[in-house]
C-alpha positions in Angstrom: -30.4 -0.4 0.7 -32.1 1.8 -1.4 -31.1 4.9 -2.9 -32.2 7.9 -1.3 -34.8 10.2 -2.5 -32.4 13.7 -3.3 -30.2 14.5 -6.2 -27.5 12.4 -5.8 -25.7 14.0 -8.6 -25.8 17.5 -7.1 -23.8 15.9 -3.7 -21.5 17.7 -1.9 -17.6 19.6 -0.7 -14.6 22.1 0.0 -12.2 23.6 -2.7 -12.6 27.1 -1.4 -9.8 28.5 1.0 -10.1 29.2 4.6 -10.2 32.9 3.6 -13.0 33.0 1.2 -15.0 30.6 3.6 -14.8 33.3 5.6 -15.6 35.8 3.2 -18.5 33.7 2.2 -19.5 32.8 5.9 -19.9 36.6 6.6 -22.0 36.9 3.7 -24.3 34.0 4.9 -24.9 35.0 8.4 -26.5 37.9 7.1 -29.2 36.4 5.5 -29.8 34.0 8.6 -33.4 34.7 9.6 -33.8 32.0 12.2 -36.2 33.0 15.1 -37.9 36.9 14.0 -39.2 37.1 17.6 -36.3 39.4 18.5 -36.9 42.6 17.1 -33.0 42.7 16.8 -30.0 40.5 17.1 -30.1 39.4 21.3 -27.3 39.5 22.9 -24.3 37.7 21.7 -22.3 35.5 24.2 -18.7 35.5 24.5 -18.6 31.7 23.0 -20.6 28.9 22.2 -19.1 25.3 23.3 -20.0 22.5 20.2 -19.0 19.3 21.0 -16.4 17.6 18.4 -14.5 14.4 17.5 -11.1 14.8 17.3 -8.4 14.6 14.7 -9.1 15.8 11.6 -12.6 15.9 12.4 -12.4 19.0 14.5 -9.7 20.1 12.1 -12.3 20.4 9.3 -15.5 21.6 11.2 -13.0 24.6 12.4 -12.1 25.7 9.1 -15.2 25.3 7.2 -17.9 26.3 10.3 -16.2 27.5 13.4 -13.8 30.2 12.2 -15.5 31.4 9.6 -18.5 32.0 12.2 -16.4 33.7 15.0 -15.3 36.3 12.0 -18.6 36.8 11.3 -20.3 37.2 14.4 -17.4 37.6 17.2 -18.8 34.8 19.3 -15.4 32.3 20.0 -16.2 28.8 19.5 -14.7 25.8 21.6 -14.6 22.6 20.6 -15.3 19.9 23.6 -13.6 16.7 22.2 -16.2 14.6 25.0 -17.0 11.5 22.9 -20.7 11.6 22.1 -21.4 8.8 24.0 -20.7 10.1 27.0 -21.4 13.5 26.8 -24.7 11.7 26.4 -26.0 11.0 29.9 -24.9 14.6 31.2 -27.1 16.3 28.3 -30.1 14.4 29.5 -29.7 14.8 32.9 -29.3 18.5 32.7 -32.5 18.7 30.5 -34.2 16.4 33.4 -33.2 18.3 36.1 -33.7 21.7 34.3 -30.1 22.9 34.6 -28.1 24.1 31.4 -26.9 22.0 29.7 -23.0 21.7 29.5 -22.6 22.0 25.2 -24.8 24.3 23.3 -24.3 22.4 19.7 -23.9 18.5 19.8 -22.2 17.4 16.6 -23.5 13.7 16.8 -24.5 10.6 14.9 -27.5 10.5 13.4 -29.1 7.3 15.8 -27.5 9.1 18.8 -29.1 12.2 18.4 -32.4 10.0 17.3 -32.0 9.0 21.0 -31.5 12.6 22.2 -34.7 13.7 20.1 -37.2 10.7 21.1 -36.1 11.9 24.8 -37.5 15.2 23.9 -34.1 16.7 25.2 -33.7 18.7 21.6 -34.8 22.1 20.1 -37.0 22.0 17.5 -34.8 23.5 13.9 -37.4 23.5 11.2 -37.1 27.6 11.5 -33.4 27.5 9.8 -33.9 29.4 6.7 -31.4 27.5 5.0 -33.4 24.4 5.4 -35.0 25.4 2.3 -31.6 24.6 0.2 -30.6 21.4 1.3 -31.5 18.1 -0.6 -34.1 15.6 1.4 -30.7 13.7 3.4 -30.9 17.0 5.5 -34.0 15.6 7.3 -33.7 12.9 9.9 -36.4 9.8 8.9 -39.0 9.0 10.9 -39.2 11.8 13.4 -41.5 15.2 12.9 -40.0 18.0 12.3 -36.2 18.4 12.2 -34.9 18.2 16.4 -31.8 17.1 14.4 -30.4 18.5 11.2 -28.1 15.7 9.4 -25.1 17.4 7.4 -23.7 14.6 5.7 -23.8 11.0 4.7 -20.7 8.5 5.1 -19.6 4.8 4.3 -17.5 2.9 6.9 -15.3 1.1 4.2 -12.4 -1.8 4.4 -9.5 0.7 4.5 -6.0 -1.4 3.7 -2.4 -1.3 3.0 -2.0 -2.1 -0.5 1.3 -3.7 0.1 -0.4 -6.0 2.9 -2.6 -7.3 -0.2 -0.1 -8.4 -3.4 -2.8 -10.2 -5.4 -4.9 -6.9 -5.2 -7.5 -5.1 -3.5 -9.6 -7.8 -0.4 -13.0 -8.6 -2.5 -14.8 -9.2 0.9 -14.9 -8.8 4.4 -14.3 -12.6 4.9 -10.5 -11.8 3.7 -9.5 -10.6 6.9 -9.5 -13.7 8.4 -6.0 -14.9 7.1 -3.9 -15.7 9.9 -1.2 -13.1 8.8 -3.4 -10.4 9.7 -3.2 -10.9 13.4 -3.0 -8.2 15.1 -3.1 -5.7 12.1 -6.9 -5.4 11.9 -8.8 -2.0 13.4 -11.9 -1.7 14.1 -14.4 0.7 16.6 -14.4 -0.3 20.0 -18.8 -1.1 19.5 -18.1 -2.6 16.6 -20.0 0.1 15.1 -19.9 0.3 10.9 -19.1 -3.4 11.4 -22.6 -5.5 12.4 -24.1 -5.2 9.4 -21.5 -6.5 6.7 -20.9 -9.0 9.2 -24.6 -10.4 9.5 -23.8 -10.8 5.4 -20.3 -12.2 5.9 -21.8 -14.7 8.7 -24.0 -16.1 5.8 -27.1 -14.3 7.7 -29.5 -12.0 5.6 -30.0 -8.2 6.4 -33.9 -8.3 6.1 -33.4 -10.5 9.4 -31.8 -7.7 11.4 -32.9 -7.2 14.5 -34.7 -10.4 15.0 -31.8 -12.7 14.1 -28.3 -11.2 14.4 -26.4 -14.5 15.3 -24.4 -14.8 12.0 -23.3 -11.4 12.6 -22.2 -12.3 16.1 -20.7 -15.9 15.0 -18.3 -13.8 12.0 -17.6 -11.3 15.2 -16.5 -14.5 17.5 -14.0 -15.1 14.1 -12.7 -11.4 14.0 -11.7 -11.6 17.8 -9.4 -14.6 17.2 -7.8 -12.1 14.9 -6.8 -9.7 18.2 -7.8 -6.2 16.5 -7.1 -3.4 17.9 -10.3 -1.5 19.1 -10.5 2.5 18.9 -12.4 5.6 17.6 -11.9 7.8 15.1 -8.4 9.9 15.8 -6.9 6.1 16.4 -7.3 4.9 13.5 -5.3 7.8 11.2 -2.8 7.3 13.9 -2.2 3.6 13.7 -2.1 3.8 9.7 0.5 6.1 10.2 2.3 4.6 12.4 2.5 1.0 10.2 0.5 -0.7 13.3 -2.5 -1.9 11.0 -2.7 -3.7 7.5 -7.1 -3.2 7.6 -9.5 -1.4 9.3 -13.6 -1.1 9.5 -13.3 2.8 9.0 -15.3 5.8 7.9 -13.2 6.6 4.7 -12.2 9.9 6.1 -9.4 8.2 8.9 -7.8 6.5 5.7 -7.9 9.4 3.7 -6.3 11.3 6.5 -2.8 8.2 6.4 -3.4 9.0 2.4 -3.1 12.8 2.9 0.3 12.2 5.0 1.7 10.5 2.1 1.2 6.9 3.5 -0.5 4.5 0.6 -3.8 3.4 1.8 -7.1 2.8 -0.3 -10.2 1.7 0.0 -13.4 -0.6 -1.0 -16.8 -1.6 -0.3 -16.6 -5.4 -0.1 -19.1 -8.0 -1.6 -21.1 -8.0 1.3 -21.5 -4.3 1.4 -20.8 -1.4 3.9 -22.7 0.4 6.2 -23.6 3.9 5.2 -24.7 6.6 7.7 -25.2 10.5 8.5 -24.0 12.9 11.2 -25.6 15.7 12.4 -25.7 19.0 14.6 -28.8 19.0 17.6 -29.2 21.8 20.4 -30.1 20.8 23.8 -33.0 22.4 25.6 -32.4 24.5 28.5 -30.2 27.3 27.3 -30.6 31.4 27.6 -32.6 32.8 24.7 -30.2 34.5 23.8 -27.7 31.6 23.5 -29.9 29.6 21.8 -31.1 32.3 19.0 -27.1 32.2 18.6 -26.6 28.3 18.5 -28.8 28.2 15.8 -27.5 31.1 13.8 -24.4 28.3 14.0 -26.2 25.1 12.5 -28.2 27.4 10.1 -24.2 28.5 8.6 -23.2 24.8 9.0 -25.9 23.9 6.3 -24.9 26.8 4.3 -22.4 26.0 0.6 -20.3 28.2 1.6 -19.5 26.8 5.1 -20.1 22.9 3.6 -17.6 23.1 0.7 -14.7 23.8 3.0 -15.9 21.8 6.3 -17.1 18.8 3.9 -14.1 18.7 1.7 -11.7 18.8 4.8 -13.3 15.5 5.9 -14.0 13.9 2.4 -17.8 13.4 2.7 -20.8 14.1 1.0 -22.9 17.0 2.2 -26.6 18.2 2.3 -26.0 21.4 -0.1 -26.7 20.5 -4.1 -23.7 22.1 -6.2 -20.7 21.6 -4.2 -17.7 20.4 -5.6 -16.2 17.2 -4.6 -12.5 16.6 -3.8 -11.0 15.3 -7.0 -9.4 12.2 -5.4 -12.7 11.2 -4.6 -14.5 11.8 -8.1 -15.7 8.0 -8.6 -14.8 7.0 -5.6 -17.0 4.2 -3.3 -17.0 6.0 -0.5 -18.5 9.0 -2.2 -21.9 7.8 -3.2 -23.4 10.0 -5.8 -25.2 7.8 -7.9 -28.2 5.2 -7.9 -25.8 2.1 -8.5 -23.3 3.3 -5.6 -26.0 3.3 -3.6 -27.0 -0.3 -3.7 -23.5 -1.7 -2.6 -24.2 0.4 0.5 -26.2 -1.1 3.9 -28.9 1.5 4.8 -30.5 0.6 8.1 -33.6 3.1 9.8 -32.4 4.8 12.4 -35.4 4.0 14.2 -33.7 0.1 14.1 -30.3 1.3 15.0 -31.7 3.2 17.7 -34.2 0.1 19.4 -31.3 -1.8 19.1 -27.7 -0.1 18.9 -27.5 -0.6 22.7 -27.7 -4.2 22.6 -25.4 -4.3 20.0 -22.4 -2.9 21.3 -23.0 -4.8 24.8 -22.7 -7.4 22.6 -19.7 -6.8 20.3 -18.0 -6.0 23.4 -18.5 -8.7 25.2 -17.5 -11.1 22.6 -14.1 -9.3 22.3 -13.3 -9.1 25.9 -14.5 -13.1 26.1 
């Protein structure tokens, strides 16, 4: 729960346009060093498949990284929309059984790709030259080197409906236990974003998680009597949109997408706190040399401002790169940490945790909603 160790103030986002990303991404790829063993540029392949969410997700990493990157280079980029946690299993198997594997670029969480890299299924990326310009949330804790590269951080708020709410914004999580909110509650279908603020709102302590979780579990038992509906990330803008939800356990850029189609949602970080997380980009072993001098040339422009400010500011998060500008709806906003007292509202749990554990966890959350 502490803030992190990297200039908070210098944090992170988009206000250029498409074009001059482009402009900007051409520029950047020139300067990409990555691996010198080549005496020149290998041979580029006709595409390089990166796997995606969907939704405005994809939207954003195609403006800000993709495109500008095919202009640069001429190698077409497609987007497989597998969900991570089941493009998963096929990674690792392919990297068992010394096949290639079937992405070249996994856009992943942070304690996914934790998995992928204490597997030893990831390429090593501490030879990205733009490494050197990132702040310290670039670097994934408590494994050596950098077999993942985090891009961004993110806060899984309690996104609402002001109208749902008359006397004002819901002070805690605890709120969403009113009976009129049956049925108009969202949340991940793991219950991810969700465990910790519910160990608080149980009456459970976080310095107990993992070794006693039952309040967190007993305040889930009390959320399932409220029939939420379950989903990932492209469900959530959609059921905002459509009127179907009142509240949801969300990453603050699904509410911000209902908010950019005129719908009036906002946002908080109850009393008991929100979870706050990374995402970041990983290369499985196993490809051509060639393809993976070129995969990297794509995570090295990923970290780059130029390719940050538009890809970031799409999805409303803060980035990796010091002097970006952020969105000015978000200027002050919770879900946009940036300083040492934003910080300590937010739930920071090691990966290292989340990844001995996260397993259980969603067997468990699942289980107790489909009890």
């Amino acid at each position: 729960m502490n803030g992190p160790k990297f200039p908070l103030n210098d944090l992170t986002r988009r206000r250029l346009l498409q074009g001059a990303a482009a402009l900007g991404g051409a520029a950047g790829l020139s300067t990409l060093g990555v691996s010198r063993a080549f005496a020149q540029e290998p041979e580029k392949p006709a595409e390089l498949i990166v796997r995606a969410w969907g939704g405005s997700w994809v939207d954003s990493l195609k403006a800000g990284v993709s495109d500008p990157f095919t202009k640069a280079t001429g190698i077409a980029i497609r987007h497989d929309l597998t969900e991570d946690n089941e493009i998963q299993p096929k990674v690792w198997a392919a990297v068992a059984q010394k096949r290639v594997p079937p992405i070249h670029i996994n856009w992943d969480t942070t304690t996914n790709a934790t998995k992928s890299a204490l597997r030893g299924v990831t390429e090593d990326l501490s030879d990205l030259p733009n490494l050197k310009n990132t702040t310290d949330l670039s670097k994934p804790v408590g494994l050596d080197g950098y077999p993942i590269v985090n891009t961004y951080g993110y806060v899984y708020v309690l996104a609402y409906r002001p109208e749902a709410f008359p006397n004002g914004a819901p002070k805690s999580w605890k709120d969403l236990l009113d009976p009129k909110f049956k049925g108009r509650i969202a949340l991940y279908n793991d219950g991810i974003g969700f465990h910790f603020p519910a160990q608080v709102a149980g009456g459970g302590k976080l310095e107990d998680i993992p070794g006693n979780m039952q309040p967190a579990w007993d305040f889930v038992a009390k959320m399932k009597e409220q029939s939420p509906l379950l989903g990932e990330d492209p469900d959530f803008t959609t059921w905002f949109q459509k009127g179907e939800i009142d509240a949801a356990c969300t990453i603050s850029t699904n509410a911000r997408e209902a908010r950019k189609a005129g719908l009036d949602i906002k946002w908080v970080v109850p009393e008991e706190g929100a979870k706050y997380d990374t995402d970041g980009l990983w290369i499985p072993k196993g490809l051509p040399e060639n393809e993976l001098y070129w995969a990297k040339q794509y995570i090295d422009f990923a970290i780059s401002k130029d390719a940050q400010q538009v890809w970031l500011d799409g999805l409303g998060l803060p980035g990796v790169v010091p002097g970006l500008t952020p969105p000015a709806d978000l200027v002050g906003d919770p879900s946009y940490p940036t300083t040492e007292e934003e910080f300590k509202h937010l739930i920071r749990i090691s990966a290292k945790v989340q990844v001995e554990n996260e397993s259980e966890w969603f067997s468990k959350f699942k289980a107790i909603m489909q009890g």
